[in-house]
N, C-alpha and C positions, 0 to 999 in steps of 0.2 A: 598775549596778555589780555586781562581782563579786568576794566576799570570797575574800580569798586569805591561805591558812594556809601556815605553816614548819613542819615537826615536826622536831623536834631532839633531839638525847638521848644521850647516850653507847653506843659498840656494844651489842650484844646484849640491849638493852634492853626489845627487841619492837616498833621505829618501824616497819620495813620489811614485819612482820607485818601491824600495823594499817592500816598505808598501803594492804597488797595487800587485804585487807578492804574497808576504806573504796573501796575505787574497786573493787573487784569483778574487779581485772585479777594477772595473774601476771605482772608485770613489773618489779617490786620484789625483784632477789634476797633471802631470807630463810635465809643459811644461818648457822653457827655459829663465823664469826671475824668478826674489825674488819674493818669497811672494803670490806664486800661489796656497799654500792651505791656503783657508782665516779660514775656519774654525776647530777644531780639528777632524781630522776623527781617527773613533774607527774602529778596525777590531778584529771579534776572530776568533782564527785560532783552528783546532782542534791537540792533540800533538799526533804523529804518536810514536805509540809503537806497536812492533809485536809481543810481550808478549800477548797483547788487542788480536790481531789478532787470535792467536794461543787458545786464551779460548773458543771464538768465536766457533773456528772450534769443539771444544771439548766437549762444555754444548749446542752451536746449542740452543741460546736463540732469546725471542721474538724480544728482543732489545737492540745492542750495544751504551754504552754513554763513549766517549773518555774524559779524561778530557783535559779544553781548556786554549790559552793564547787571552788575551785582548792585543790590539797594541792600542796607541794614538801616531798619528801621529801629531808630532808638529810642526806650521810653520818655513821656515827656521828664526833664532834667528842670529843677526847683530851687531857688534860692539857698545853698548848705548842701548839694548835690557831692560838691569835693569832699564834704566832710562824712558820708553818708544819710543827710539828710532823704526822705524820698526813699526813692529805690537807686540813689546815685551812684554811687562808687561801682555795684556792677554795670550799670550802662556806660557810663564813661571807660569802662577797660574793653567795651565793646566797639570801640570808636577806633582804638588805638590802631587795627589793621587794615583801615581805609585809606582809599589815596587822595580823597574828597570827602570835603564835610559840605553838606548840603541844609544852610539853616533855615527851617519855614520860622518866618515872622508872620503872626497875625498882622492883616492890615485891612480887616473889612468888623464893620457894627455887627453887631445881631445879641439884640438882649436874651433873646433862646438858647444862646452858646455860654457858658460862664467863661469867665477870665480868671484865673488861678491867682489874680493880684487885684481883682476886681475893678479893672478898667481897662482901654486899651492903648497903649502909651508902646510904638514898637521899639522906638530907642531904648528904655527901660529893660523892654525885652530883653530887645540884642546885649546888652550890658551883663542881664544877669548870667546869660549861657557864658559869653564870654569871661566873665570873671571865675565862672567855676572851671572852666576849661585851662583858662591861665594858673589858678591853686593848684590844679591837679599836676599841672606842667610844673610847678616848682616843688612839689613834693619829689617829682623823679629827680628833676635836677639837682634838688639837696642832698638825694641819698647819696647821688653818680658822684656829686665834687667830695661829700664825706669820706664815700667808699676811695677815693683816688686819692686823698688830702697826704697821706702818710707814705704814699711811694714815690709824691711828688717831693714832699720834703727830702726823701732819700735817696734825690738824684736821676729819677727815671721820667726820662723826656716826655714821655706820650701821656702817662699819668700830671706832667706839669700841664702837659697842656689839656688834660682833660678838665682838670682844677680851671684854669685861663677860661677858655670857651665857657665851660660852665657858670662859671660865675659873671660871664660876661651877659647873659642869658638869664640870671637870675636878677640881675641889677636891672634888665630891662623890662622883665615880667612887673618888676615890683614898682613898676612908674604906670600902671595898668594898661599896657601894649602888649601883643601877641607876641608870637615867638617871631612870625612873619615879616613883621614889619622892623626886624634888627637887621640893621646892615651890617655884615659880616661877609668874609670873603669864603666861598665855594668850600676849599681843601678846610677852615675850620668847622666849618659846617657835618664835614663827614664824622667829625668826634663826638659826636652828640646823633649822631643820625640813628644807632641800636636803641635810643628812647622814645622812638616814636611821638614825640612831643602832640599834642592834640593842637596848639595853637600855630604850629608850624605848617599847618595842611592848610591846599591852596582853599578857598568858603567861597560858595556861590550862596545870596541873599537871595532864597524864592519869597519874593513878596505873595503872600495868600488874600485874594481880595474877593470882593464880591462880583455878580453878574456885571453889574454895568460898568465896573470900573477894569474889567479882562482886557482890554485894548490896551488905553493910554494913563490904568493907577488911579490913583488918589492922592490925597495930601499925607495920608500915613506913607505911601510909595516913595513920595518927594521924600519926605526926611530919610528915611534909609538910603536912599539914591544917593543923597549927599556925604552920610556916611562911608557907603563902599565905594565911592570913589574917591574921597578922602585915601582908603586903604588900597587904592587898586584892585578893588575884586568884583565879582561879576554881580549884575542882577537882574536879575528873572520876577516877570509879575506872573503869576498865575494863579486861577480858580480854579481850587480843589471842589468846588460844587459843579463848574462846568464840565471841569473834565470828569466827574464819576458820570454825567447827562452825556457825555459824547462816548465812552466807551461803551454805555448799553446800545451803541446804536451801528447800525450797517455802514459800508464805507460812503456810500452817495450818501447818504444822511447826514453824516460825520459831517462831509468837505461843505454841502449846504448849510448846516448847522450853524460851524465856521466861518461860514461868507457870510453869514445875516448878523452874526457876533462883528465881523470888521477883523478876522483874523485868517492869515492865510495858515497855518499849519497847529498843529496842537500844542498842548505843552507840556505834552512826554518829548516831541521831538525839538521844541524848544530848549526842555531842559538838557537833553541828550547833548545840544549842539554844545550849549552854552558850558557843560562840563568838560570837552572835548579841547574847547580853547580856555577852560582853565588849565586844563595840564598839558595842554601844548601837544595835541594828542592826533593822528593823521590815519589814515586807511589805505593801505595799499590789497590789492589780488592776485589769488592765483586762477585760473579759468581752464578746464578742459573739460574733457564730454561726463568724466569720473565723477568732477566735482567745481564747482566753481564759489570759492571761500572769501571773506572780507579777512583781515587782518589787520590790528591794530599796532601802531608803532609812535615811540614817541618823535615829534619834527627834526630834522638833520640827524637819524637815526644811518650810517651807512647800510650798505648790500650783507655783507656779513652778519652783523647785528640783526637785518630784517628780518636773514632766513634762519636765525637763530631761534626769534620768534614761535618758530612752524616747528623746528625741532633742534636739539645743540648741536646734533649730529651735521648739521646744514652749515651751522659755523662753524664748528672747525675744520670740516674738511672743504670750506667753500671756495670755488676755482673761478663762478661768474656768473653773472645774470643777463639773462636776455627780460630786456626789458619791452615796454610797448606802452603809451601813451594812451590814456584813456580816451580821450577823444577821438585819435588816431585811431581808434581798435573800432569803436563807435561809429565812424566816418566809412572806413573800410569794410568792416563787416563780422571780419575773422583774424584769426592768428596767421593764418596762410597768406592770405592777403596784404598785410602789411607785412609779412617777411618779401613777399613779391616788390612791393612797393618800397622798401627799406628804410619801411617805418617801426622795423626790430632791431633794436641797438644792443651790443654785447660790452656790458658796464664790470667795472674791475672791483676791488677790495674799498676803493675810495669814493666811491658811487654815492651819494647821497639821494637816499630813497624822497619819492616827491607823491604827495597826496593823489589818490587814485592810479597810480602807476600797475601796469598788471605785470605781474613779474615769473619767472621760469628760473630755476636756481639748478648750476652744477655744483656736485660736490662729489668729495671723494669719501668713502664709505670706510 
C-alpha cells in the first residue's frame, strides 16, 4: 500500500511551494494569485528510513525499493468552493480518494504575498476550508439518506440503517463539526464508508511559517496548536521557503543548513513521520541479495495480512513467517547469523506484525 496525501489550503498559502519541494519537481506552478494550479498535480516522494539504509549496506543487494507517499496537490479552495465558487467542485472531488488531507495554513507576514481575504487570520482560514468540506460532506450524505429513505420505509434493514447512520452524520455536520469528530461505533461507520466523506479523513495542520519562526512557531502557530488539539490531530510547522533553500542544496549542506536553523531533520521527513502516525501507519522488510524492500502496513496488521500487502496470492495461501528483529538483524550481521543465534523466529496466522520486523513469508501457490 501506498499512502496518499491531499494538500489543501486556501490560495497563496505556500501548498504549491511545498508540494514543488516535497516531490523535488517544478511542476507545481507557485506564482502570486488564486488558482495557479489549474490542474491536480500528483507527486510521489520516496519515505526516507535509515533502517532501509542500513540493510542496504549489510545484504549489498541488486536493488533497493523504498516504500513511497503519493501528494495531490489541490487547487487553492475559496469561500463558495462547495457551491462551485472558484474552481471548487472539481478540486474538492479530487480530495475524495486520499487517505490524508494535509491542510497548509498560512501562518507567516509578508506584504509581498497577497491574502485571498486580505489579511492573515489562520483560524479564519481553517474555518473556511472546513466548512466547504463539511457542505460538500452533506450534499453526499443527503443524496445517500434520499436515495435509501423509500426501501427503508419498506422494510429493508440495511437501507434503515443507511437512513439511521446518515442522518446521524447530517445532524452533526449541521452543528459545524467534521465528520471525524462524531462519535459512533466502528460497524456503523462502515455504512457510510462508499462516500468517501472529505471531513472524515484523518488532517495534519502544516503550519507554513517564516525563516525564523521554523523551530519553535509563532503566535499564528499557537492558535492553531490549540485548535488541533482540541480536535485530536496533528501539527506540523514548517517553512515552505526554507525547505525549496534546502532541496537545491547537497546532503552536507542540507544537515549544516539544518543545524544553523536549530533543526535536526527536514520537513519532508517531518511531514512524512507525522502522517505515518496519523494513520497509524508501520514499515516492515523483506531483505535478500535480489532485493531488499520497505513495506508499508497499517499497526496490529497480522502475518497474513502483511504478506498480502506484497501480493494476495501470499495471503491466501499463507503457511508462516520467519521473522527477525531489526536490531537483532543489525547486531548480528545477516540472516544466517541470527538463524545461527536463534534470533529467526517462525510466527503463525496470529502474528502481529511489529515496526521494522524483517520478514520471509511461506505460502502455498
Amino acid at each position: 500500500m501506498s499512502l496518499k496525501c491531499g494538500i489543501v489550503g486556501l490560495p497563496n498559502v505556500g501548498k504549491s511551494t511545498l508540494f514543488n519541494t516535497l516531490t523535488k519537481a517544478i511542476n507545481a506552478q507557485a506564482e502570486n494569485f488564486p488558482f495557479c494550479t489549474i490542474e491536480p498535480n500528483i507527486g510521489i516522494i520516496t519515505v526516507p528510513d535509515e533502517r532501509l539504509n542500513k540493510l542496504e549496506e549489510l545484504v549489498v543487494p541488486e536493488k533497493v525499493i523504498p516504500t513511497t507517499v503519493e501528494l495531490v496537490d489541490i487547487a487553492g479552495l475559496v469561500k463558495g468552493a462547495s457551491k462551485g465558487e472558484g474552481l471548487g467542485n472539481m478540486f474538492l472531488g479530487n480530495i475524495r480518494s486520499v487517505d490524508a488531507i494535509v491542510h497548509v495554513i498560512r501562518c507567516f507576514e509578508d506584504e509581498n504575498v497577497i491574502h485571498v481575504d486580505g489579511s492573515i487570520n489562520p483560524i479564519r482560514d481553517k474555518e473556511v476550508i472546513d466548512t466547504e468540506l463539511q457542505f460538500k460532506d452533506l450534499e453526499s450524505l443527503e443524496k445517500f439518506v434520499t436515495k435509501n429513505q423509500k426501501a427503508a420505509k419498506s422494510g429493508d434493514k440495511v437501507a434503515k440503517k443507511n437512513v439511521e447512520v446518515g442522518q446521524k452524520y447530517i445532524d452533526h455536520l449541521l452543528t459545524g463539526k467534521s465528520a471525524r469528530s462524531l462519535e459512533i461505533d466502528d460497524d456503523s461507520k462502515l455504512f457510510i464508508k462508499d462516500l468517501n466523506l472529505l471531513t472524515i479523513k484523518p488532517t495534519l495542520y502544516a503550519c507554513n511559517v517564516d525563516e525564523n519562526s521554523a523551530v519553535s512557531g509563532n503566535a499564528f502557530v499557537d492558535q492553531v496548536r490549540a485548535v488541533a488539539e482540541a480536535e485530536g490531530a496533528e501539527l506540523l510547522i514548517i517553512s515552505a521557503k526554507v525547505e525549496s533553500e534546502i532541496v537545491m542544496m547537497d546532503a552536507e549542506d542540507q544537515e549544516m543548513f539544518l543545524e544553523d536553523l536549530g533543526l535536526t531533520e527536514s520537513g519532508m521527513d517531518r511531514l512524512i513521520k507525522a502522517s505515518y502516525k496519523l494513520l497509524d501507519l508501520e514499515t516492515y522488510f523483506t531483505a535478500g541479495v535480489k532485493e531488499v524492500r520497505a513495506w508499508t502496513i497499517h499497526k496490529n496488521t497480522k502475518a497474513p495480512q502483511a504478506a498480502g500487502v506484497i501480493h494476495t496470492d501470499f495471503e491466501k495461501g499463507f503457511i508462516r513467517a520467519e521473522v527477525i528483529a531489526y536490531n537483532d538483524y543489525v547486531e548480528l550481521g545477516s540472516e544466517a547469523a541470527c538463524r545461527d543465534k536463534g534470533k529467526l523466529r517462525v510466527e503463525g496466522k496470529e502474528y502481529v506484525v511489529q515496526d521494522g520486523d524483517i520478514l520471509h513469508f511461506r505460502f502455498n501457490v
